[in-house]
VONUZA-626993 format. One record per residue (C-alpha): residue in three letters; y, x, z. Coordinates in steps of 0.1 Angstrom, whole numbers, padded with zeros to 4 digits, always signed. Each point is the difference from the previous one (the first is absolute). Example, Ala and Ser with C-alpha at 12.3 -4.5 7.8 and 13.67 -1.06 7.14 Angstrom:
BEGIN
ALA-0045+0123+0078 SER+0034+0014-0007 
END
This chain:
BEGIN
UNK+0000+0000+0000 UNK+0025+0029+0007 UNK-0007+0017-0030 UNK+0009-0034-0024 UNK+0030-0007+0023 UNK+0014+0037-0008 UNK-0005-0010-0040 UNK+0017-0032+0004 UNK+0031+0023+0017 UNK-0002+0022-0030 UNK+0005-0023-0021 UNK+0024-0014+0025 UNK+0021+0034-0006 UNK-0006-0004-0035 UNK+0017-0030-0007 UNK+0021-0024+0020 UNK-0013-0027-0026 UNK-0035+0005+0014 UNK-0017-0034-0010 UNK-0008-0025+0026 UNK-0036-0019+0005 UNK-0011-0027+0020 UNK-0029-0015+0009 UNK-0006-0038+0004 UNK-0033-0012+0022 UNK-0017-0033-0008 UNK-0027-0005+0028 UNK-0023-0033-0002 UNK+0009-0020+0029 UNK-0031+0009+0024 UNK+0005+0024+0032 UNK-0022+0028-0009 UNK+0015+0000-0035 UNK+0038-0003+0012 UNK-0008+0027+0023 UNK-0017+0031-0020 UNK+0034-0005-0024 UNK+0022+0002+0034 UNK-0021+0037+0005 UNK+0005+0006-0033 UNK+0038-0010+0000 UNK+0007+0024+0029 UNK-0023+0030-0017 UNK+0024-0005-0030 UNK+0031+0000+0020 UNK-0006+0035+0010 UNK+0003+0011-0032 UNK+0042-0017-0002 UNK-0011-0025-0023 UNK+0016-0036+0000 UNK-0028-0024+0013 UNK+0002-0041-0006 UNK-0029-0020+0014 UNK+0004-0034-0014 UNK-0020-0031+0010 UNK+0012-0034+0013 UNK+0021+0000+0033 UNK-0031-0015+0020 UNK-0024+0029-0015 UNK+0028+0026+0000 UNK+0006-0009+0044 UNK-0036+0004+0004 UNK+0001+0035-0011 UNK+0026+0010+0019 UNK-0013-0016+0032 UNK-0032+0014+0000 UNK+0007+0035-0007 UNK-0023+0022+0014 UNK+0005+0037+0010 UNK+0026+0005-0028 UNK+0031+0016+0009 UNK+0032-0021+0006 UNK+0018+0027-0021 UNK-0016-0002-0030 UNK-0007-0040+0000 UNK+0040-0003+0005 UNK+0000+0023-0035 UNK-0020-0033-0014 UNK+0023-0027-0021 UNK-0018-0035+0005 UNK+0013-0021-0025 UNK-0017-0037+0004 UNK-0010-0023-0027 UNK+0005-0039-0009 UNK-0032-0011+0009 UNK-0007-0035-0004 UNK-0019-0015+0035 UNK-0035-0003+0003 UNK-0028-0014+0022 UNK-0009+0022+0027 UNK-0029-0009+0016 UNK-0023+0010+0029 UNK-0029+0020-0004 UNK-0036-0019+0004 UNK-0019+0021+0024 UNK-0030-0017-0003 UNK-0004+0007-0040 UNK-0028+0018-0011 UNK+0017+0017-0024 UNK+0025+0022+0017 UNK+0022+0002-0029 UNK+0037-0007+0009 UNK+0004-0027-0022 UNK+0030-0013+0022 UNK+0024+0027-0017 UNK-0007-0015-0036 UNK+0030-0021+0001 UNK+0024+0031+0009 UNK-0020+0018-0033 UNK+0007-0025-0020 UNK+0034-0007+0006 UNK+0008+0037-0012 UNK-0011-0010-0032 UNK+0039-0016-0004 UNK+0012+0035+0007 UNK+0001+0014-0035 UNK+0035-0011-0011 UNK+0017+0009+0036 UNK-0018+0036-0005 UNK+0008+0004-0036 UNK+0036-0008+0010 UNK-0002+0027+0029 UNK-0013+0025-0019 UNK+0022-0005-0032 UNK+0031+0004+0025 UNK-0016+0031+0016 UNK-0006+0015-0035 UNK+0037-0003-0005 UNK+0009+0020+0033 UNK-0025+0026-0005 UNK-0016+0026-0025 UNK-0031-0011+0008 UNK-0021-0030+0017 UNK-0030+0009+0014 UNK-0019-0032+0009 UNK-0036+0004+0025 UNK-0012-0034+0006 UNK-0035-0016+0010 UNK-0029-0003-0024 UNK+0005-0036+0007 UNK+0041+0002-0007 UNK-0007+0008-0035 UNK+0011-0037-0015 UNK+0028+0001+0018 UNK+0013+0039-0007 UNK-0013-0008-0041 UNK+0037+0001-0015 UNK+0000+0045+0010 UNK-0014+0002-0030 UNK+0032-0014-0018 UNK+0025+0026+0023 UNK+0008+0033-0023 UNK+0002+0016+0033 UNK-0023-0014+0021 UNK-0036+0003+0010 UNK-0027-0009+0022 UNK-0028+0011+0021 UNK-0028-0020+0015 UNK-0003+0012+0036 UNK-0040-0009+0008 UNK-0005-0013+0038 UNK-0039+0009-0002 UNK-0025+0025-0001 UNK-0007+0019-0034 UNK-0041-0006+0008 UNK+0007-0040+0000 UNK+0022+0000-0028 UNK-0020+0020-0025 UNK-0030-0013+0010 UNK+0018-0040-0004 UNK+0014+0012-0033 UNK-0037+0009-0011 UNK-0014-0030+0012 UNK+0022-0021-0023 UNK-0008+0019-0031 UNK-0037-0006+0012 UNK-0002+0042-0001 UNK-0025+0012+0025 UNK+0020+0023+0028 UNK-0006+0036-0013 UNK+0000+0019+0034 UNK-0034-0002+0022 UNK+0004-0017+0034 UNK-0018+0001+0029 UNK-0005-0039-0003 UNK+0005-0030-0025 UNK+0032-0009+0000 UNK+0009-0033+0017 UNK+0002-0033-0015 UNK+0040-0012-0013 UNK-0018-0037+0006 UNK+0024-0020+0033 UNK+0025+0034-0005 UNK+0028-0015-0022 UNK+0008-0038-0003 UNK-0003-0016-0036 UNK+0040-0008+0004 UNK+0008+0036+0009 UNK-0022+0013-0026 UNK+0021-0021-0024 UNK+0032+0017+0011 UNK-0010+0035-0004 UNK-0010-0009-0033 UNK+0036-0009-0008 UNK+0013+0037+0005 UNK-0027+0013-0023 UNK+0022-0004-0029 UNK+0026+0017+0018 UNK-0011+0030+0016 UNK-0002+0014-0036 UNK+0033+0009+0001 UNK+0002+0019+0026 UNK+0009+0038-0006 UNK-0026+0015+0032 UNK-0020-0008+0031 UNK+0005+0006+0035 UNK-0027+0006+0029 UNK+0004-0003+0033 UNK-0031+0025+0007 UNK-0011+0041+0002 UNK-0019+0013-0035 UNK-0021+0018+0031 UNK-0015-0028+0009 UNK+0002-0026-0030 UNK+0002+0025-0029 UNK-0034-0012-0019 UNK+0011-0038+0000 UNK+0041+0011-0010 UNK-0018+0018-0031 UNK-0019-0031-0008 UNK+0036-0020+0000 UNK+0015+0027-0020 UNK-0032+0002-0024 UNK+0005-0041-0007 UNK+0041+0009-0012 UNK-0006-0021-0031 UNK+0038+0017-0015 UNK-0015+0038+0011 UNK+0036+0006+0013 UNK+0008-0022+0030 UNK+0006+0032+0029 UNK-0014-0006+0035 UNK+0005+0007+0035 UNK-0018+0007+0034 UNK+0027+0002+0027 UNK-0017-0016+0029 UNK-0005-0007+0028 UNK+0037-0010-0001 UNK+0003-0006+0037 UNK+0021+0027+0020 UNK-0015+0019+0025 UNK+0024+0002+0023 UNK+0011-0037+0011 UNK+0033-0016+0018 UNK-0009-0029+0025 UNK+0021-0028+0009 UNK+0004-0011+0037 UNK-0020-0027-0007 UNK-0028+0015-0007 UNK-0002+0022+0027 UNK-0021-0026+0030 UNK-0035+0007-0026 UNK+0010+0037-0005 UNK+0002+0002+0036 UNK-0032-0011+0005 UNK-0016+0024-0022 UNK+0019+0026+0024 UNK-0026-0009+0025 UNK-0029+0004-0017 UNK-0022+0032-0005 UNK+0002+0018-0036 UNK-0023-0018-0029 UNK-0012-0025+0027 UNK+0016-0032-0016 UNK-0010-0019-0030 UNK+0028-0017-0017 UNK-0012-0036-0014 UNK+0020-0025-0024 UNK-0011-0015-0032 UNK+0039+0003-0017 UNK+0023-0023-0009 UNK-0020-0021-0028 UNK-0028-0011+0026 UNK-0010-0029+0025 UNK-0030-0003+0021 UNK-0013-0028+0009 UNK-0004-0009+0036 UNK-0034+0006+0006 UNK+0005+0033-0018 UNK+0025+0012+0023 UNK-0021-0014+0034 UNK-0027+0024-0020 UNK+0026+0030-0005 UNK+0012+0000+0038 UNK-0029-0007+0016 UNK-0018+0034-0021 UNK+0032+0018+0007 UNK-0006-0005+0036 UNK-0035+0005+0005 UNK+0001+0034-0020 UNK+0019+0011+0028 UNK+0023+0024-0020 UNK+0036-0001+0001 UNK+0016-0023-0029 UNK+0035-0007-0012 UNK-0004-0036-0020 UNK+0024-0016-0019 UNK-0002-0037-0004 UNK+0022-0016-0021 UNK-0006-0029-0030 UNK+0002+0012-0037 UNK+0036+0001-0014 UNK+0013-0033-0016 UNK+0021+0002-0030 UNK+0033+0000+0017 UNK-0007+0017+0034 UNK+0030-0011+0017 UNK-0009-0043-0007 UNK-0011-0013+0031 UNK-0031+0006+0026 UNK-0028+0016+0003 UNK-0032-0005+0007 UNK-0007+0019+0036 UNK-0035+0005-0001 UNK-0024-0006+0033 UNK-0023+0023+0020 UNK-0027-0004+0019 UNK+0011-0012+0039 UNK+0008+0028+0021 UNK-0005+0030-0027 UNK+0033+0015+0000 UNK-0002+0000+0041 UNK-0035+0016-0003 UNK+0013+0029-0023 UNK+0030+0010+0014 UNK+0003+0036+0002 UNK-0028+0000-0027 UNK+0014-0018-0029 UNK+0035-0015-0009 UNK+0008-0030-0022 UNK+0029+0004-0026 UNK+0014-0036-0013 UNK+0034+0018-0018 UNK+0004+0025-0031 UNK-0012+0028+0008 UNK+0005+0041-0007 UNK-0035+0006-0023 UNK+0016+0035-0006 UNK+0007+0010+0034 UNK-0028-0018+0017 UNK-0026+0020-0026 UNK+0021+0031+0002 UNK-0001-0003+0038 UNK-0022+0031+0015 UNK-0023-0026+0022 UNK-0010-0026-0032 UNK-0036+0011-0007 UNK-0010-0024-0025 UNK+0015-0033-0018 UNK-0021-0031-0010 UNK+0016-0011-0033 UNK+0000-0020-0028 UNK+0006+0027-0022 UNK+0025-0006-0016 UNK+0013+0023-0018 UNK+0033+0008+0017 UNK-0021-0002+0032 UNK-0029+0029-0016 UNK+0030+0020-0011 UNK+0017+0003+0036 UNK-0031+0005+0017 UNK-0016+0026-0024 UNK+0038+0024+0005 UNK-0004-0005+0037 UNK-0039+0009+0000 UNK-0010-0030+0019 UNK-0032-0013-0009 UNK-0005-0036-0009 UNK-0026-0031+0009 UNK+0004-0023-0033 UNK+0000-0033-0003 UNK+0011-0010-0036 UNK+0012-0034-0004 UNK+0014-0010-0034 UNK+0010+0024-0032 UNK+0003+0035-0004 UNK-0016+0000+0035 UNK-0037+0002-0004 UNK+0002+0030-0024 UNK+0023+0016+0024 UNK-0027-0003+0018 UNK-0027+0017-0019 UNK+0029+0027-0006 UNK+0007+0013+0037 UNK-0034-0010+0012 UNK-0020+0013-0021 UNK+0020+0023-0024 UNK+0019+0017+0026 UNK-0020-0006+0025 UNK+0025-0005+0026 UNK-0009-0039+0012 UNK-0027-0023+0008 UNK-0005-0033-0008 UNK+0003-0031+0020 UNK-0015-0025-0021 UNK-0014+0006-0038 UNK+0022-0021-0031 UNK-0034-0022-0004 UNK+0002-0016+0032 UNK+0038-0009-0005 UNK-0003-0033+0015 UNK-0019+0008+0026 UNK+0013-0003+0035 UNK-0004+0033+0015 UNK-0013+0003+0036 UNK+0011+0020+0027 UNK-0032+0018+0005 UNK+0013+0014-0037 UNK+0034+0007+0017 UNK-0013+0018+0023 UNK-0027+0022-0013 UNK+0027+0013-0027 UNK+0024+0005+0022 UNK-0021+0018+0028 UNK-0009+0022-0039 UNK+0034+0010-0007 UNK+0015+0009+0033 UNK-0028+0013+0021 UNK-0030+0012-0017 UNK-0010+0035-0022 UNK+0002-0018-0026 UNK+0036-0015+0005 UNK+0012+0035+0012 UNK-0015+0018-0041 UNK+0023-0029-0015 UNK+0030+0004+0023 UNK-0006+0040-0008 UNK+0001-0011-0037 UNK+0028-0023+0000 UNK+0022+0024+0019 UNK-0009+0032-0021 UNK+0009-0026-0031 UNK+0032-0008+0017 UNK+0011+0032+0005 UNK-0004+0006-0040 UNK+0015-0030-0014 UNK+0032+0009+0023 UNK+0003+0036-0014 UNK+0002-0015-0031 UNK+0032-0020+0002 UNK+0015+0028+0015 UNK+0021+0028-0016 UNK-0029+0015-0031 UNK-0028-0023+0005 UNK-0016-0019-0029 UNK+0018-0039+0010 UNK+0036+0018+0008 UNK-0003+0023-0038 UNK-0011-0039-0013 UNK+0033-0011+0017 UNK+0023+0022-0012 UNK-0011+0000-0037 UNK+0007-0038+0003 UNK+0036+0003+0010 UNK+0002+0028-0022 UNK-0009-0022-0030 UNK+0019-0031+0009 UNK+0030+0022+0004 UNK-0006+0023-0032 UNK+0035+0015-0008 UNK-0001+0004-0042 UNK-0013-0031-0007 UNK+0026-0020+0022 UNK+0025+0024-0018 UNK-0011-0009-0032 UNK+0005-0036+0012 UNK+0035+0008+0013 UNK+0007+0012-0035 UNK-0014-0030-0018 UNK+0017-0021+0016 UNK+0034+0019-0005 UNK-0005-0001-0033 
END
């Protein structure tokens, strides 16, 4: 990063007409998605680039709210510029589906879809201001970021939320291509992942994402590098560039006050002796799910940190919700043992914190990412999506996880004997301590890479380096002079 900041002060020396980029952000409207292009917002900051994260005012609050470990500095760097969104249903999630899917958020998905004329506008007025608009947006933004392709000097970027191994081997799938790369077992069933409705809206961007000029990852080449060659391999144009600059998450967090009560907590607690547990922000339990998760948690005896909260709803900030039940007397019995977290809380800090020892997860992928930089090893319990291949990925690739319950047996309720025996696994056997040992020796690799020289920091820089390439926004200067 120094050594691109001392060329951009060349050129600064050079010229005082030194040509000015920005970037534009288009996130889809879902937490984990809003929040991987908050990192990335603040990663690009760094580099004194104008930053515009653009979403409705509802979607555009939510990010700013739940900001986790980012520095205040950088996020006041940030322009939020809010959208006309027309309103949209928002509601509850049904914790007693089968399918865990959060279908509650189609509503906020599709009422993006009326966002292509307000962005067009944006952008054409951006284009005006600067030499160059430089557009990253979600997969599932493409429809409404389509009209780049009509800016002289503009272009985009699709910034991809999940793992390289899940979307090669998804790609492949389509094209009914058999995955290339040997695997240490089959690959689980797409079948109950991905609703029929949502299925319909990714096909929408398809069309799209053809125009965009490159592809953004947020994971390491050193431990995705055979699946990120697969992606690159399937470039139908043979020119589209690529890059691996994950994880994107800093290392180094800043807390807010309110946060601190669960940090505290952790104070307390000996080193690696807590597992973390929370299914993210796009799942709800049912109730005798939950009576199963506490009631394991507690009789495995080993020090927990659970937080229990109902999936998001499409607007976040409409109304109540659900506060889910426990078994009588639980939190009483585990006090000193276990706490209970019903607000947001600090994933980063809590999984950076020296006494989390393992994290039961849906694997997600913003959840895998953060736990495979901080070398905490993780119990998973895929629920919808990308999650089950996740799954397969860190469990079995990596080898830095166990599984909870198999992708098969989806809709089965699982008991706390199961709870227990996988916990007991993870945080005090042989076998949990090899798979910490693992996960922390992976850890320590994936975070030398996003520093100064490694492989995901060199990825970085070459990005900003070609967004902010000097002759060709020169000879754009020139053109339009002329």
């Amino acid at each position: 990063m120094g050594s691109l900041r001392n060329n951009q002060n060349q050129h600064e020396i050079k010229s005082t007409e030194q040509p000015h980029v920005v970037v534009i952000m288009v996130p889809l409207p879902a937490q984990g998605h809003l929040n991987q292009l908050m990192q990335l917002s603040c990663l690009i900051t760094l580099y004194d680039i104008p930053i515009y994260y653009v979403g409705s005012a509802i979607h555009n609050r939510q990010a700013k709210i739940r900001v986790n470990g980012l520095s205040p500095h950088d996020i006041a760097k940030i322009h939020f510029h809010d959208l006309p969104t027309p309103s949209f249903a928002s509601p509850p999630p049904n914790p007693n589906s089968s399918n865990k899917f959060p279908s509650q958020l189609q509503p906020a998905w599709d009422a993006t879809l009326s966002l292509r004329q307000p962005v067009a506008t944006y952008l054409r007025d951006m284009s005006s201001k600067a030499n160059r608009v430089v557009v990253i947006h979600d997969p599932m933004m493409a429809v409404v970021v389509q009209d780049v392709a009509s800016i002289p000097n503009a272009e985009s970027y699709v910034f991809n939320c999940i793992s390289a191994f899940f979307l090669s081997s998804f790609n492949l799938e389509k094209k009914g291509i058999p995955f290339p790369i040997k695997l240490p077992k089959e690959l689980p069933s797409m079948e109950g992942c991905i609703p029929d409705d949502v299925q319909s809206f990714v096909a929408l961007q398809m069309e799209q994402l053809k125009y965009r000029a490159g592809d953004i990852y947020n994971t390491c080449r050193l431990i995705e590098a055979p699946y990120l060659d697969l992606l690159a391999s399937e470039d139908e144009t043979g020119n589209r560039k690529s890059w691996a600059i994950g994880p994107i998450l800093p290392t180094k967090f800043s807390s807010p006050n309110k946060y601190i009560k669960c940090l505290e907590w952790l104070d307390k607690q000996e080193v690696k002796s807590v597992i973390y547990v929370t299914f993210g922000t796009t799942t709800s339990l049912s109730d005798e799910q939950i009576e199963q998760l506490a009631l394991g948690l507690e009789q495995s005896k080993q020090k927990f940190l659970w937080v229990l909260r109902d999936a998001d709803k499409g607007n976040v900030f409409d109304g109540e919700v659900r506060r889910a039940k426990l078994p009588e007397g639980c939190e009483e019995r585990v006090k000193g043992v276990g706490i209970v977290v019903r607000d947001w809380a600090p994933q980063p800090e809590i999984l950076a914190h020296p006494s989390t020892g393992g994290f039961m997860s849906h694997c997600g992928w913003n959840s895998c990412i953060e736990s495979i930089k901080m070398g905490v090893p993780i119990a998973a319990w895929p629920m919808h999506s990308d999650q089950p291949r996740n799954t397969v990925l860190v469990t079995d690739i990596l080898k830095i996880g166990l599984v909870v319950r198999e992708w098969t047996q989806s809709e089965e309720l699982v008991k706390a004997s199961t709870i227990v025996n996988v916990v007991k696994r993870l945080m005090a056997s042989e076998e949990g301590n090899e798979i910490r040992k693992r996960a922390e020796e992976l850890g320590a690799t994936v975070r030398q890479a996003t520093e100064e020289g490694g492989v995901s920091r060199v990825e970085l820089d070459s990005f900003v380096a070609h967004i902010t390439r000097y002759n060709d926004l020169m000879g754009y200067q020139a053109l339009v002079l002329h």
